[in-house]
C-alpha positions in Angstrom: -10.0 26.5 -4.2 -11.4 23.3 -4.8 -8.9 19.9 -5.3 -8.1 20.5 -8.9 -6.0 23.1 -10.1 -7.4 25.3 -12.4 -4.6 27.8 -14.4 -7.2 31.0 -15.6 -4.8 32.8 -17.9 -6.2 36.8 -18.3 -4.8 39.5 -20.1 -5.2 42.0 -23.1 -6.1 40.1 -26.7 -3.1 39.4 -28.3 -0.4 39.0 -24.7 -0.6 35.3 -25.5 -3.4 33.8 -23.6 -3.7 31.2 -26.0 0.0 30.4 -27.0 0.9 30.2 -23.7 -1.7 28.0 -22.6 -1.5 25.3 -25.0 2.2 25.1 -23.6 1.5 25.1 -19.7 -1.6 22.8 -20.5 1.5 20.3 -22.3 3.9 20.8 -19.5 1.6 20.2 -16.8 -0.5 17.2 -18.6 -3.8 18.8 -18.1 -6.6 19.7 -21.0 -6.4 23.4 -22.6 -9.8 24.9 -23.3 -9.7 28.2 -24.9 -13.3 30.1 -22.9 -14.0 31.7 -26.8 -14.3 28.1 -28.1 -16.1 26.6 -25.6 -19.2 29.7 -25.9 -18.9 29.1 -29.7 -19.9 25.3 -28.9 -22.2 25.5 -26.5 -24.1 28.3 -28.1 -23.4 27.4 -32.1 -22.8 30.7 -33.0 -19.5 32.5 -33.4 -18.5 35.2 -31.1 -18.8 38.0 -33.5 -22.2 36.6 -34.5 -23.5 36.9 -30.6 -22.7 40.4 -30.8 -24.3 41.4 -33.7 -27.7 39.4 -33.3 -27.8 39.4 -29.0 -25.5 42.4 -28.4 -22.8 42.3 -25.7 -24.7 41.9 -22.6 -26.2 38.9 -23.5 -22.2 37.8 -24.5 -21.4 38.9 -21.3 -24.3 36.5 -19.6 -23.2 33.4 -21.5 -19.8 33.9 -21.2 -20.1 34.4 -17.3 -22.2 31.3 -17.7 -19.6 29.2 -19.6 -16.8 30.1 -17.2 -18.9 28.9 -13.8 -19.5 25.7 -15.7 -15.9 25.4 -16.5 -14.7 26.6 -13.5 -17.0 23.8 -11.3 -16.0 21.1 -13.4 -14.5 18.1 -11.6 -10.8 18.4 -13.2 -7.7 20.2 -14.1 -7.3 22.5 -16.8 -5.7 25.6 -18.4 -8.2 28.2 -19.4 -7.8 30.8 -21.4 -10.2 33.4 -20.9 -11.7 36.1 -23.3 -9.8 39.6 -22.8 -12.7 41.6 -21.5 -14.3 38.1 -19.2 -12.1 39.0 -15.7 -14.1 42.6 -16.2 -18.1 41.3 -16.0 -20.3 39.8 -13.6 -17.8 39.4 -10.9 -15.6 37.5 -13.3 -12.5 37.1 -11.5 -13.7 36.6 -8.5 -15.3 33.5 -9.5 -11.5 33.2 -11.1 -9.8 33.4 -7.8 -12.3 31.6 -5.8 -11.5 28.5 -7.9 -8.7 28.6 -9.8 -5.2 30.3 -9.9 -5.2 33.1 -12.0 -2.1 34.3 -13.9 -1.8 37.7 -15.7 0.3 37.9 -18.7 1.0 41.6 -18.8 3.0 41.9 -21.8 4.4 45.4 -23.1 1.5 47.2 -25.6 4.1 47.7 -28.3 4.9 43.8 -28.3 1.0 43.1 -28.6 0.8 45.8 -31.2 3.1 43.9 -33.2 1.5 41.2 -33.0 -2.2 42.0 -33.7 -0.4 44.2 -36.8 0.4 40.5 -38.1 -1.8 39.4 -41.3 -2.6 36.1 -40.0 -4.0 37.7 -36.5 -6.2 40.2 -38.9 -9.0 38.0 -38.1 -10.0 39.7 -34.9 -12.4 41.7 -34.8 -12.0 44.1 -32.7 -8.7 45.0 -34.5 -9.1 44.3 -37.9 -8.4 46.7 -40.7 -6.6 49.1 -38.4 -3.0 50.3 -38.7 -0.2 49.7 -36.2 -0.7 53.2 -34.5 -4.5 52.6 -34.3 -3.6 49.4 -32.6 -1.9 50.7 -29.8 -4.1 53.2 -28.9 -7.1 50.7 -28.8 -4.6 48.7 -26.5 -3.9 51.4 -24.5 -7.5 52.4 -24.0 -8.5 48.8 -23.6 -5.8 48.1 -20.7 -6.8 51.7 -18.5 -10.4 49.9 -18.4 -9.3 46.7 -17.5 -6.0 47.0 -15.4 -7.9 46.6 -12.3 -9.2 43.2 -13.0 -6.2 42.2 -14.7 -4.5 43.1 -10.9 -6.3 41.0 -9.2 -4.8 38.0 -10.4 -2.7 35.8 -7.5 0.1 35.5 -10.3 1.7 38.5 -12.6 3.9 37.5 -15.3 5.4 40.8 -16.7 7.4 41.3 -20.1 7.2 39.6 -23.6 9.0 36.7 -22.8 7.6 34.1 -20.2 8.6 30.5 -19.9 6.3 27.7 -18.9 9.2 26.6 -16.0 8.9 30.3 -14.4 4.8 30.0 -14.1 5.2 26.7 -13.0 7.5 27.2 -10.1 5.1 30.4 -9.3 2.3 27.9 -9.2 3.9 26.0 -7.1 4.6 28.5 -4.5 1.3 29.8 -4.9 0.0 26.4 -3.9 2.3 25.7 -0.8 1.0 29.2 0.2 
């Protein structure tokens, strides 16, 4: 790990990724970036647009891309990665080479709930399906993914996380 601390939050779409890393970036005085956002920009496209003119391999390569840059930049930050991102092109171990990773493994019912939500019917990959159809996407999503999302040097389980409990786990992670 280089002299800035990274925070790489990873996780299932819809755990909170986001949420919870606007808060930690607050509480620890250190620029959010959302890694979603930052391919949008570079690339002036939306995600869903990369996928349906390039596919998702060429995603994959620019979001791989995106996080190196991010990831070798001379600062602190809280990054909140793409769902699938800790799974391709050796992902999260560029993650735990430079940064401290934290997996927000939230219960699949909560993040059903959630992605059931009108204003979260944005998503693509879950829009226009039912709260049933949710959770099985979910559940078939995390059995790919688990083992990445494992990897991770921190594991916050549950629904309800505080920034104080990640921070004091950060802490001891970094007098490790």
């Amino acid at each position: 790990m280089n002299d800035f601390l990274k925070v790489v939050l990873v996780g299932l779409p819809g755990s909170g990724k986001s949420t919870f890393g606007r808060q930690l970036a607050t509480a620890l005085d250190f620029p959010y970036y959302d890694l979603d956002q930052l391919i949008e920009k570079k690339f002036q496209m939306k995600i869903p647009d990369i996928f349906n003119d390039f596919g998702e391999g060429r995603f994959r390569e620019w979001e791989t891309e995106t996080l190196i840059e991010v990831m070798s930049s001379q600062e602190s930050l809280v990054l909140a990665s793409g769902g699938g991102c800790p799974c391709f092109n050796d992902n999260m171990d560029i993650i735990n080479k430079q940064g401290a990773s934290v997996y927000l493994d939230v219960p699949l019912e909560e993040i059903s709930e959630r992605l059931s939500l009108p204003k979260l019917q944005h998503r693509p990959m879950f829009k226009d399906l039912g709260h049933g159809e949710i959770t099985l996407k979910l559940k078939s999503l995390l059995a790919d993914r688990e083992f990445y999302y494992d990897q991770a040097k921190i594991k916050l389980s549950g629904g309800d996380f505080s920034t104080e409990l990640l921070m004091s786990e950060l802490i001891k992670l970094i007098k490790n």
